[in-house]
FIKOLZA-1660 file (N, C-alpha, C; in steps of 0.1 Angstrom, whole numbers, plus 5000, padded with zeros to 4 digits):
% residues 222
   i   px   py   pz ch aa at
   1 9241 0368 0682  A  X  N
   1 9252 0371 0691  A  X CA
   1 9263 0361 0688  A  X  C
   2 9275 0369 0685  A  X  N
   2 9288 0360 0680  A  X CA
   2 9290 0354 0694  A  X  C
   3 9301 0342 0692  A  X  N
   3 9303 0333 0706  A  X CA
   3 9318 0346 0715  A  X  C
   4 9322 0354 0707  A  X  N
   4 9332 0364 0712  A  X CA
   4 9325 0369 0722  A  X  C
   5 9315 0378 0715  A  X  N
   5 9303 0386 0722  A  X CA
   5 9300 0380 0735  A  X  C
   6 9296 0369 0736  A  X  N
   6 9288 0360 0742  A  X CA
   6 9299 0356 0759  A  X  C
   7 9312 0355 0756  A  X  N
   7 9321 0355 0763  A  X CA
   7 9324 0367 0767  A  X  C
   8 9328 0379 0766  A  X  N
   8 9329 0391 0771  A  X CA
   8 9319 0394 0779  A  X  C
   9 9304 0389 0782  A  X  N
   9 9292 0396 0789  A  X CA
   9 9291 0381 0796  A  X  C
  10 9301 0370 0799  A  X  N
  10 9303 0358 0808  A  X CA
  10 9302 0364 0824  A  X  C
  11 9294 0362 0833  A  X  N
  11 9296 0364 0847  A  X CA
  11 9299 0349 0854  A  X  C
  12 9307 0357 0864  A  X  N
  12 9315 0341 0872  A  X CA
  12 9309 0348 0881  A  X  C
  13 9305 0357 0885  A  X  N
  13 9303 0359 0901  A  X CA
  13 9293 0350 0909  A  X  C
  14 9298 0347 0920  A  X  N
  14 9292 0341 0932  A  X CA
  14 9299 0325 0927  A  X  C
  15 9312 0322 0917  A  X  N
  15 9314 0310 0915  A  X CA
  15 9328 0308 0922  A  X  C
  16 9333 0289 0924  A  X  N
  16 9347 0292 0933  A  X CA
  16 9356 0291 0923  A  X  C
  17 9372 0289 0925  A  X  N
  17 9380 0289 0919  A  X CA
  17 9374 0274 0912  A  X  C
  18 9374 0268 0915  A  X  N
  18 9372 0254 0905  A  X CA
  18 9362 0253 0897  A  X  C
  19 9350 0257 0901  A  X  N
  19 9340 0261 0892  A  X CA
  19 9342 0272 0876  A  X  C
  20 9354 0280 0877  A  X  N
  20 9356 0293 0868  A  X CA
  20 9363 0281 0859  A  X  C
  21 9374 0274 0864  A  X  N
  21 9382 0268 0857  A  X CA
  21 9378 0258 0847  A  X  C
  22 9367 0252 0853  A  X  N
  22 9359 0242 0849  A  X CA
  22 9353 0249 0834  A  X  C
  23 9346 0261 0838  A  X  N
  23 9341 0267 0825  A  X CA
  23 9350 0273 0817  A  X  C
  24 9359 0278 0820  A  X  N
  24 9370 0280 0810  A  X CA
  24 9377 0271 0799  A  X  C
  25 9375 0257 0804  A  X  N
  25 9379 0245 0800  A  X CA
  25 9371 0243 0787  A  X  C
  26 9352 0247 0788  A  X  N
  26 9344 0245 0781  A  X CA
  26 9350 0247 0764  A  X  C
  27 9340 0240 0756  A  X  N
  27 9342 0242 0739  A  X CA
  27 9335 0248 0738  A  X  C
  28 9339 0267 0729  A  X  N
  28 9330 0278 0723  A  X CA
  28 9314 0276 0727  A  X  C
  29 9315 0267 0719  A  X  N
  29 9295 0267 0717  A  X CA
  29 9289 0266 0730  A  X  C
  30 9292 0255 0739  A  X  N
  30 9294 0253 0752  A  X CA
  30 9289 0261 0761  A  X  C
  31 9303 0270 0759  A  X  N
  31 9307 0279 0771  A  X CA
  31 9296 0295 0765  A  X  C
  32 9289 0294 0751  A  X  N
  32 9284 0303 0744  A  X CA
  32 9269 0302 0753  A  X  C
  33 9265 0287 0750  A  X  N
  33 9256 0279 0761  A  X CA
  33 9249 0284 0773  A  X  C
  34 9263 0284 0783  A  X  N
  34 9264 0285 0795  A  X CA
  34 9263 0298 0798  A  X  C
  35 9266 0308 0789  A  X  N
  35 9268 0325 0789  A  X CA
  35 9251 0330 0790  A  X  C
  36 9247 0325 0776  A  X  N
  36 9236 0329 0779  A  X CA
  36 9223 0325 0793  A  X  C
  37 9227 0314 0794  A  X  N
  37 9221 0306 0808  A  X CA
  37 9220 0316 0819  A  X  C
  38 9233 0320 0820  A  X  N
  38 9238 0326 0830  A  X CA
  38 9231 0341 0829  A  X  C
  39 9232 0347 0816  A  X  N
  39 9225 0360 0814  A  X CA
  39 9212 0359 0821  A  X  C
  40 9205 0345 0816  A  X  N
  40 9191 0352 0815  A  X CA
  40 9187 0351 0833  A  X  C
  41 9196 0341 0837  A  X  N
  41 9193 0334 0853  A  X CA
  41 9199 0349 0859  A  X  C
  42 9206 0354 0853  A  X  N
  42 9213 0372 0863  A  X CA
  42 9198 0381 0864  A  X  C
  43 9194 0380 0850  A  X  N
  43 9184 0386 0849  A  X CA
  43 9173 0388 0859  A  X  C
  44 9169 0374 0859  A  X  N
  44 9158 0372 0868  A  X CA
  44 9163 0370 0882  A  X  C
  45 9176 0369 0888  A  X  N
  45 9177 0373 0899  A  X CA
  45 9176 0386 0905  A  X  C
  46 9179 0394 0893  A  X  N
  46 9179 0411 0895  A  X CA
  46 9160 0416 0896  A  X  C
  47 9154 0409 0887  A  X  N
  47 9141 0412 0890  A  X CA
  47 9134 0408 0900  A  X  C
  48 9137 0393 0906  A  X  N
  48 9133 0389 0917  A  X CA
  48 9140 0401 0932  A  X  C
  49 9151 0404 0929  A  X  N
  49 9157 0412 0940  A  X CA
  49 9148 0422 0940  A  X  C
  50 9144 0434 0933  A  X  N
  50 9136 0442 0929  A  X CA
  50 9123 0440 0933  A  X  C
  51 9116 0429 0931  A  X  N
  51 9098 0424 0936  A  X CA
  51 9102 0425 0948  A  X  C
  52 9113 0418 0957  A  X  N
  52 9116 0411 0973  A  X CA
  52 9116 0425 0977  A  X  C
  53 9117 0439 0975  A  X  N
  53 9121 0452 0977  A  X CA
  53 9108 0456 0976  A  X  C
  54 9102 0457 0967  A  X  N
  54 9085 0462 0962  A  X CA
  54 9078 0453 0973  A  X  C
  55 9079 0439 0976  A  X  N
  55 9071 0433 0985  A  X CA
  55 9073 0439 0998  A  X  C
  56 9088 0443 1001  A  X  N
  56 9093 0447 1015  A  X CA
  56 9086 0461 1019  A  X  C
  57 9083 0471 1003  A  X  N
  57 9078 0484 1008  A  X CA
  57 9063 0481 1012  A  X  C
  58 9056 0478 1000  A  X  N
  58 9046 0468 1003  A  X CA
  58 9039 0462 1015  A  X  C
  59 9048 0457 1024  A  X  N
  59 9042 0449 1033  A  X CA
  59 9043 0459 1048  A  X  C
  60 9060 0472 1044  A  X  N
  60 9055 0480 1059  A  X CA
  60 9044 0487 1057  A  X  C
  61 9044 0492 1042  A  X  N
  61 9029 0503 1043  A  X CA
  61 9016 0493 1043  A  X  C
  62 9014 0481 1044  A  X  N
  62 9002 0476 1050  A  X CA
  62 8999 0474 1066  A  X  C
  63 9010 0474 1071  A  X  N
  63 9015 0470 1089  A  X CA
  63 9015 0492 1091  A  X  C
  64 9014 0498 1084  A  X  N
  64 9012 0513 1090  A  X CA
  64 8994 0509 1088  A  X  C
  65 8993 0504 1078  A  X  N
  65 8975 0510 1075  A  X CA
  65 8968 0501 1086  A  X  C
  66 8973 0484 1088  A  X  N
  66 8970 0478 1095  A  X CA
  66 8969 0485 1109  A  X  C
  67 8979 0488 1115  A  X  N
  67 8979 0501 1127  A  X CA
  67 8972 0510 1131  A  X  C
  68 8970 0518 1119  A  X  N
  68 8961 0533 1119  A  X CA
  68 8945 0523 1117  A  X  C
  69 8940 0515 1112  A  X  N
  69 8926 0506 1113  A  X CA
  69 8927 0502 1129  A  X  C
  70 8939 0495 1135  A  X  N
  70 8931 0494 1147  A  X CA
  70 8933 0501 1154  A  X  C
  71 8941 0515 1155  A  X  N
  71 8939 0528 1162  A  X CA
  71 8926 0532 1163  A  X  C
  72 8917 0532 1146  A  X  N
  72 8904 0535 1146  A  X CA
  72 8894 0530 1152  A  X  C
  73 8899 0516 1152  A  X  N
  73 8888 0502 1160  A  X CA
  73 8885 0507 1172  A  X  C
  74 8898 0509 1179  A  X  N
  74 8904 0507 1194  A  X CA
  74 8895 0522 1197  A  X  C
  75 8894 0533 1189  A  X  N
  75 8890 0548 1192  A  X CA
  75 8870 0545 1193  A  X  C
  76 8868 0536 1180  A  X  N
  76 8857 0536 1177  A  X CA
  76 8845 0531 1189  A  X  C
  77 8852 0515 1193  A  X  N
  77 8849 0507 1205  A  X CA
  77 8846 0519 1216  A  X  C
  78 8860 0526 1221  A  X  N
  78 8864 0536 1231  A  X CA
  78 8851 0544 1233  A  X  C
  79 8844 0551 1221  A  X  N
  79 8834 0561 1223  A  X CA
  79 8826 0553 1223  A  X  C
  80 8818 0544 1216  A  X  N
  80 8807 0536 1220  A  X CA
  80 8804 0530 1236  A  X  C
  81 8814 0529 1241  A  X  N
  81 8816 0526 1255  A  X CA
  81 8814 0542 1266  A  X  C
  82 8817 0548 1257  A  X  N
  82 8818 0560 1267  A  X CA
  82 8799 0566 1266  A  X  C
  83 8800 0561 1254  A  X  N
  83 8785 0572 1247  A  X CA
  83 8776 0561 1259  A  X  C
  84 8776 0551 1258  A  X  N
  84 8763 0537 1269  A  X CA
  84 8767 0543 1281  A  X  C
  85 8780 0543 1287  A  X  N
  85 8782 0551 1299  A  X CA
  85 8772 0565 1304  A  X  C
  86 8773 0579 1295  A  X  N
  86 8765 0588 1296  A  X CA
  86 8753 0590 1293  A  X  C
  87 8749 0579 1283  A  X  N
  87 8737 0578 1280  A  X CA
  87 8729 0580 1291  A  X  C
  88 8730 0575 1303  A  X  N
  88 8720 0572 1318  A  X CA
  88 8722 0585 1327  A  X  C
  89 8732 0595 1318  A  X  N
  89 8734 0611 1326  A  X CA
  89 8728 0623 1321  A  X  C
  90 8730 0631 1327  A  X  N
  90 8720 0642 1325  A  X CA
  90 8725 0655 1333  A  X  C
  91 8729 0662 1327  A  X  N
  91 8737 0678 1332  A  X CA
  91 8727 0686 1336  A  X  C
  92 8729 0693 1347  A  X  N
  92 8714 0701 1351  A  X CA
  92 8728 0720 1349  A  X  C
  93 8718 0729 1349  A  X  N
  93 8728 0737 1348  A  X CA
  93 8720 0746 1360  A  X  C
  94 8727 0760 1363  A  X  N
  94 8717 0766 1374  A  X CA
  94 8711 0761 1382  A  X  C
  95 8721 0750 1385  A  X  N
  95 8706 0748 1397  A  X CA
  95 8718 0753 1412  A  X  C
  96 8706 0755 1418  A  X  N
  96 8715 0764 1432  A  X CA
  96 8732 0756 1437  A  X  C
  97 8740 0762 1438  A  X  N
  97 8752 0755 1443  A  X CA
  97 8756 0760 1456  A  X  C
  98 8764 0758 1464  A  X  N
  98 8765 0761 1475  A  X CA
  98 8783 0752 1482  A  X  C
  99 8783 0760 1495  A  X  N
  99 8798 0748 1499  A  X CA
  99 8792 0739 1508  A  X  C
 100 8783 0735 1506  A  X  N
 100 8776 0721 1514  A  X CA
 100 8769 0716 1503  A  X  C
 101 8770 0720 1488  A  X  N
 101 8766 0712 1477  A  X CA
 101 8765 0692 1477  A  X  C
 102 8779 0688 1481  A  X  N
 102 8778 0676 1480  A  X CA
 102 8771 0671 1490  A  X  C
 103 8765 0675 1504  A  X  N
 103 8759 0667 1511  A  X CA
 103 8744 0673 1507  A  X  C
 104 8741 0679 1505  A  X  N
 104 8729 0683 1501  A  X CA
 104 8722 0686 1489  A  X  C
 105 8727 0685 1474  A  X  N
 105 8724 0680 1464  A  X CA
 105 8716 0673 1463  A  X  C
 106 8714 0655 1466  A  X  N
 106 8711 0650 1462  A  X CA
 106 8694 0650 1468  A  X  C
 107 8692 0655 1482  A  X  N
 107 8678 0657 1486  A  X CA
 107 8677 0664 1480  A  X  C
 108 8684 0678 1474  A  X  N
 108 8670 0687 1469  A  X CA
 108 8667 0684 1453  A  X  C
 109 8674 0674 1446  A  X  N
 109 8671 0669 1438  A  X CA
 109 8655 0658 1438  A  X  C
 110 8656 0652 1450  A  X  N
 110 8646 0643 1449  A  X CA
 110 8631 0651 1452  A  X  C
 111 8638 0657 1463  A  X  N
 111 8624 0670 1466  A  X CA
 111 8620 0675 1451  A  X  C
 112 8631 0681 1443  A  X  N
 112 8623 0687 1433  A  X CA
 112 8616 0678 1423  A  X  C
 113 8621 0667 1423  A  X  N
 113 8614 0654 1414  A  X CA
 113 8598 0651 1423  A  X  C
 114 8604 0647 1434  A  X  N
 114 8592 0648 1442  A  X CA
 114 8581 0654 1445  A  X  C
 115 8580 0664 1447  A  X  N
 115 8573 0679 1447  A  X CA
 115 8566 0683 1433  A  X  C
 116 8572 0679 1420  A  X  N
 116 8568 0687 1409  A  X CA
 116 8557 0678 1403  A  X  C
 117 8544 0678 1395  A  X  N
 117 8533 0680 1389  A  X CA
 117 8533 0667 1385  A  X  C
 118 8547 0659 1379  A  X  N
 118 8544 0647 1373  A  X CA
 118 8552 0636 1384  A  X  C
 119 8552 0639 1395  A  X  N
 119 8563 0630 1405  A  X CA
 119 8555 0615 1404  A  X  C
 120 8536 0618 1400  A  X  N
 120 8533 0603 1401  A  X CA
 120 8536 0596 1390  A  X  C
 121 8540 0598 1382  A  X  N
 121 8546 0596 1365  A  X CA
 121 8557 0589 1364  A  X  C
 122 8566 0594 1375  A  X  N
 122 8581 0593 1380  A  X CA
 122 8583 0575 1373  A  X  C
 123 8590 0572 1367  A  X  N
 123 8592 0555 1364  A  X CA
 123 8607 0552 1367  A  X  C
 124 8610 0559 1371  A  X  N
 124 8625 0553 1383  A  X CA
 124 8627 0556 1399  A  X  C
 125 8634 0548 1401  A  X  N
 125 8634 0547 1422  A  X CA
 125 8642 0560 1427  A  X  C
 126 8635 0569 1430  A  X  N
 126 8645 0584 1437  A  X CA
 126 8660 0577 1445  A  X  C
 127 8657 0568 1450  A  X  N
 127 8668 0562 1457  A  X CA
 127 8682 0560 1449  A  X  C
 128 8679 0557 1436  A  X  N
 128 8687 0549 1428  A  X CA
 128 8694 0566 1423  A  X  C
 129 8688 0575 1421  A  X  N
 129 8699 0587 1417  A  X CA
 129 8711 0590 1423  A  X  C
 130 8722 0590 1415  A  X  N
 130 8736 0596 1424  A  X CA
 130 8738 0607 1417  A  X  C
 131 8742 0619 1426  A  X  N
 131 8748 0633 1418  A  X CA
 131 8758 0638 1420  A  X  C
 132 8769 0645 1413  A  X  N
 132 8779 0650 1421  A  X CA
 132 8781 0665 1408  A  X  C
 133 8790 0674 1415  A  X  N
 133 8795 0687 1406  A  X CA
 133 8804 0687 1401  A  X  C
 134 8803 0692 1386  A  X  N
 134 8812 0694 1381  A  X CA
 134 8824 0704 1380  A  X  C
 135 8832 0699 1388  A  X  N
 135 8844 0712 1392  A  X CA
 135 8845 0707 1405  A  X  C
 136 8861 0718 1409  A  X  N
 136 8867 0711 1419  A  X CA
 136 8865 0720 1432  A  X  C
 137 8861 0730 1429  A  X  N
 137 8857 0738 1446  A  X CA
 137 8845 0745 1440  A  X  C
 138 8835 0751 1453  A  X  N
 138 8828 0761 1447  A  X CA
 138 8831 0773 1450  A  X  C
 139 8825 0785 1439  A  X  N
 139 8828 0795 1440  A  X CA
 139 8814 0807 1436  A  X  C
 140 8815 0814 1449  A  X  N
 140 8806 0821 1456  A  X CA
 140 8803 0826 1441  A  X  C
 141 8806 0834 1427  A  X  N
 141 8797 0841 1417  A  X CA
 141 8797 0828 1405  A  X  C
 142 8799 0816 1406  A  X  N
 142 8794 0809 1399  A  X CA
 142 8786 0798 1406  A  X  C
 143 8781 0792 1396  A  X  N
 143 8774 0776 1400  A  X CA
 143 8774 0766 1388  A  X  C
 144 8785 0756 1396  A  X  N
 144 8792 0745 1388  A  X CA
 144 8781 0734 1385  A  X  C
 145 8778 0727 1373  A  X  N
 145 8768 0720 1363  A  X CA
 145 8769 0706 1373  A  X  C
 146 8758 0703 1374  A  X  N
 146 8754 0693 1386  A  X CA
 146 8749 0678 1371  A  X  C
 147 8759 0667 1379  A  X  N
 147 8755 0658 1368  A  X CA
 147 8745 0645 1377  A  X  C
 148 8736 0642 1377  A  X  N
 148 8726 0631 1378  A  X CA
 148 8729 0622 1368  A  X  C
 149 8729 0609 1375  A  X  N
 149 8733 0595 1368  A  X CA
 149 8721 0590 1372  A  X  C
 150 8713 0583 1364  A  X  N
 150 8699 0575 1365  A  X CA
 150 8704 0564 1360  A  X  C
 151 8691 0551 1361  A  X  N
 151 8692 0536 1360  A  X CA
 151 8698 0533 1347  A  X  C
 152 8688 0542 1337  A  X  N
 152 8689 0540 1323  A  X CA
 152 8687 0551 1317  A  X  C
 153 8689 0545 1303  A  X  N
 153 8683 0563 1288  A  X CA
 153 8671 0560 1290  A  X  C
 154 8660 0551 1292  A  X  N
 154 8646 0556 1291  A  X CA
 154 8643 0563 1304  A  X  C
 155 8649 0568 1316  A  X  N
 155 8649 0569 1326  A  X CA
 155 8649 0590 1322  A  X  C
 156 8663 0590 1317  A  X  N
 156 8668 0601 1307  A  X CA
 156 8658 0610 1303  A  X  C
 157 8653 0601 1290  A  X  N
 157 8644 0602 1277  A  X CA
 157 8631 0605 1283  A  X  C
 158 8625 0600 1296  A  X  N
 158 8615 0605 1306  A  X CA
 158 8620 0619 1311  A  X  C
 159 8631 0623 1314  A  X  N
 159 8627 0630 1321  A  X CA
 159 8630 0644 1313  A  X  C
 160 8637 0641 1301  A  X  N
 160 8636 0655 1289  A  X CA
 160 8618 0658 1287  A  X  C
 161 8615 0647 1288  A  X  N
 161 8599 0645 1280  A  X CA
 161 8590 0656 1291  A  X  C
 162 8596 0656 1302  A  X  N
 162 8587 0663 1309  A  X CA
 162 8596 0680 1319  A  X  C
 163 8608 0676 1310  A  X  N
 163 8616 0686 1320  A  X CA
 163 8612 0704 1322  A  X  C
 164 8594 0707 1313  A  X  N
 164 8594 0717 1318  A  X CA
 164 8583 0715 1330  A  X  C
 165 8579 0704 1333  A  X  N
 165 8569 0703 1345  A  X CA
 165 8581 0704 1361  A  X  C
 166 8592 0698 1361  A  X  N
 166 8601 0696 1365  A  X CA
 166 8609 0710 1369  A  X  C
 167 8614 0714 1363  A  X  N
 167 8625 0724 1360  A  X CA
 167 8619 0743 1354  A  X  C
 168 8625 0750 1366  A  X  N
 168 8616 0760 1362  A  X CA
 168 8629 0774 1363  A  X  C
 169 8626 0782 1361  A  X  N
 169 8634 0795 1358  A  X CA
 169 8644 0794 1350  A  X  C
 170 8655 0795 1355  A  X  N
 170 8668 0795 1345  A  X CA
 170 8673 0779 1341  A  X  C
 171 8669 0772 1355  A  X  N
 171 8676 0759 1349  A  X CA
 171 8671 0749 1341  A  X  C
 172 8684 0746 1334  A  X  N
 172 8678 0737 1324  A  X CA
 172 8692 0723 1324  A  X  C
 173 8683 0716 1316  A  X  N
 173 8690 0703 1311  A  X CA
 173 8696 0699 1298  A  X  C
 174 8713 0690 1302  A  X  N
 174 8713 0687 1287  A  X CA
 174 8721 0671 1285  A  X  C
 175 8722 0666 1279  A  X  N
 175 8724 0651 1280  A  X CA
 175 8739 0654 1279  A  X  C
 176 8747 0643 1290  A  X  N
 176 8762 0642 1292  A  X CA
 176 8770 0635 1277  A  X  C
 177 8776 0647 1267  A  X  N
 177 8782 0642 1257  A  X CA
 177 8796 0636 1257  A  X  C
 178 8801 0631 1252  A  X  N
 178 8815 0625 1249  A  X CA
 178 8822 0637 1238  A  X  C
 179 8836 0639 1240  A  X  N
 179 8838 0651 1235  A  X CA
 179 8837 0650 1220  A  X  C
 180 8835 0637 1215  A  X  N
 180 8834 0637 1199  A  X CA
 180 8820 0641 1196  A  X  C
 181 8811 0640 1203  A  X  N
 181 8796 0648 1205  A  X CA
 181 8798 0665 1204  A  X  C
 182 8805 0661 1215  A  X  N
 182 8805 0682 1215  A  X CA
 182 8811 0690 1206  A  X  C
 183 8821 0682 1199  A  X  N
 183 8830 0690 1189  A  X CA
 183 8818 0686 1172  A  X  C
 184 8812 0678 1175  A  X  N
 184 8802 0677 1162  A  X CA
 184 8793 0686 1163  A  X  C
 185 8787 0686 1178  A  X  N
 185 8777 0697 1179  A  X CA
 185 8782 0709 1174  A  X  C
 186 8792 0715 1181  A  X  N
 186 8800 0730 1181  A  X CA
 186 8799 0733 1160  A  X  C
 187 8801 0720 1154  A  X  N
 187 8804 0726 1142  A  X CA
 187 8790 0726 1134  A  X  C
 188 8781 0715 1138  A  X  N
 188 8770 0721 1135  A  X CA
 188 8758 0735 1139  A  X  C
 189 8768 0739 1152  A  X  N
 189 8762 0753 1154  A  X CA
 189 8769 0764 1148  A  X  C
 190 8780 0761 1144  A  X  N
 190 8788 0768 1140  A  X CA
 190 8781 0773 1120  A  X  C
 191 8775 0762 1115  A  X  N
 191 8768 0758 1104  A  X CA
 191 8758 0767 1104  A  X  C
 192 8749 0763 1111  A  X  N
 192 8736 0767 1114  A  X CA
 192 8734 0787 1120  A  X  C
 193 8750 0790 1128  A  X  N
 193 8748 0801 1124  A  X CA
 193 8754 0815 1110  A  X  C
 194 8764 0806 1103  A  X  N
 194 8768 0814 1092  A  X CA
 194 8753 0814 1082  A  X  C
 195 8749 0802 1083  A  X  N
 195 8732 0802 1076  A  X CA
 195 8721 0811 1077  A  X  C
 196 8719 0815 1092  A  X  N
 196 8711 0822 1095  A  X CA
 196 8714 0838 1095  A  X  C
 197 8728 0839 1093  A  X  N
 197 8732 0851 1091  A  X CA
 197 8733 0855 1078  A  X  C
 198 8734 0849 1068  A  X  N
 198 8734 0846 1053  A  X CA
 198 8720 0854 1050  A  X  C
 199 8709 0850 1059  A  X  N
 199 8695 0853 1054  A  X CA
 199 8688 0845 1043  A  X  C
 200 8693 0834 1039  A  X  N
 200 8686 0822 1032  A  X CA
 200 8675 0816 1037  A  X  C
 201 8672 0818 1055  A  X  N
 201 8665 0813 1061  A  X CA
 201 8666 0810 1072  A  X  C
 202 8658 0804 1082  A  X  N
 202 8660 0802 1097  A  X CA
 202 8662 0786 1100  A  X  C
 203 8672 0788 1102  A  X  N
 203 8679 0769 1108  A  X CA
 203 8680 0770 1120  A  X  C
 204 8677 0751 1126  A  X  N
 204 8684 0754 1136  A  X CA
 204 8689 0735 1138  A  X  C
 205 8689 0734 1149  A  X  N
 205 8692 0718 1157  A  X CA
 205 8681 0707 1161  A  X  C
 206 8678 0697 1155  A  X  N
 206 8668 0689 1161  A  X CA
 206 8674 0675 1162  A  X  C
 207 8674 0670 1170  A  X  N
 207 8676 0653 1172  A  X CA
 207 8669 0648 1170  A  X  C
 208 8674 0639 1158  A  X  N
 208 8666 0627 1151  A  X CA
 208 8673 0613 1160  A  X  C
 209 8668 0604 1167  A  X  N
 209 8674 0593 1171  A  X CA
 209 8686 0595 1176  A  X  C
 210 8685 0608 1189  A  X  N
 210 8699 0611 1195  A  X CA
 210 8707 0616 1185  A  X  C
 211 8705 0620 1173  A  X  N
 211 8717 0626 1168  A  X CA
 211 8714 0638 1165  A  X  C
 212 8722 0649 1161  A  X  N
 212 8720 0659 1160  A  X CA
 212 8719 0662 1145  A  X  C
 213 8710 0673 1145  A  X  N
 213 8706 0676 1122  A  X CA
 213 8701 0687 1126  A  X  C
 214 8705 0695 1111  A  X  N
 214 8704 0708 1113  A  X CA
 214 8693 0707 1103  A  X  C
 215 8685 0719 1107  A  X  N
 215 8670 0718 1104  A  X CA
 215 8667 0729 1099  A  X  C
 216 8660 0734 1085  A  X  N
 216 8650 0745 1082  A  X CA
 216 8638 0746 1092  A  X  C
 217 8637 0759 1102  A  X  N
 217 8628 0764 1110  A  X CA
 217 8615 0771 1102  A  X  C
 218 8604 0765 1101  A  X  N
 218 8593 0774 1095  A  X CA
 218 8585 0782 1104  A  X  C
 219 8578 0790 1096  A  X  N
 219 8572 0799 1107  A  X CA
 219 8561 0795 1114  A  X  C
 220 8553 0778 1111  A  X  N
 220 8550 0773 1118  A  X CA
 220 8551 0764 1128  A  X  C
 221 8566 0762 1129  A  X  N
 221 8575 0758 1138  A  X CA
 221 8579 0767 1154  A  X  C
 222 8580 0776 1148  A  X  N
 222 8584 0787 1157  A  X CA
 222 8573 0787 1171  A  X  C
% end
């Protein structure tokens, strides 16, 4: 690169008047010197400006991902909290309802615990049951799902284990889900019946360790 060259592609910017003057003053080779200095130092200011930009996009899209992780946290925590909560509940469905339901619920609950074939088996205090309905009035051609809160899940887990000594005609029981339960359920029934309509075979639902799995039914299953 001739020292002509070298001076034509000279940047002063960001210098003061006395500084320009100063380099003007310089001898060729010098000021040929200082040109290039100056090139390579422009250079790497322009690529450093460029990283500072890459780091800037960089750092918001970690503070979005950082965000949406503890949305997840904050969601994840949320249901595990909810799931220990219901764990200790238990949905009855059909069982008689009436407009004196909430004052009289809870005896004929214990009556019927009391009364039924395994009441000496019973491993929690009838006292300790609280029940209330689900829904806000009753209404004479329905009957709204009656929820029982007990001590504990083994309290629960007893009383599925025996709920046909317990529970007789229509009504039946089903453990209080969290809606991320019901919407997993709904799609594994939703599974289980495009399969069975398919004719590949007979599926259905079994809980393994509280969870739900969809299951090949054999014919000596049935």
């Amino acid at each position: 690169m001739s020292t002509n060259t070298v001076q034509k592609t000279t940047s002063k910017k960001g210098l003061s008047e006395a500084e320009k003057k100063l380099i003007d003053k310089l001898d060729p080779n010098t000021k040929a010197l200082w040109t290039l200095i100056d090139i390579r130092f422009n250079f790497f200011e322009e690529v450093a400006d460029k990283q500072n930009k890459r780091l800037s996009v960089l750092e918001s899209k970690m503070k979005k991902v950082e965000k949406t992780l503890d949305s997840k946290e904050v969601n994840f925590f949320r249901e595990m909290n909810e799931r220990r909560f219901k764990e200790k509940n238990v949905i009855i469905f059909n069982f008689t309802d009436s407009q004196n339901a909430k004052n009289t619920d809870l005896q004929k609950i214990k009556n019927l615990l009391g009364n039924s074939s395994v009441s000496d088996e019973i491993p929690f205090d009838l006292h300790m049951i609280t029940v209330r309905r689900l829904g806000k009035t009753y209404k004479k051609d329905t009957t709204r799902p009656l929820l029982m809160s007990l001590s504990s899940p083994d309290d629960v887990n007893w009383l599925f284990k025996n709920k046909k000594e317990i529970f007789t005609g229509n009504t039946f029981i089903a453990n209080d889900q969290t809606k991320s339960q019901q919407e997993y359920y709904k799609k594994l029934k939703k599974e289980v019946d495009a399969r069975n309509e398919s004719g590949d075979g007979k599926f259905g639902i079994r809980y393994f360790h509280k969870v739900p799995e969809i299951v090949e039914i054999k014919e000596s299953q049935e």
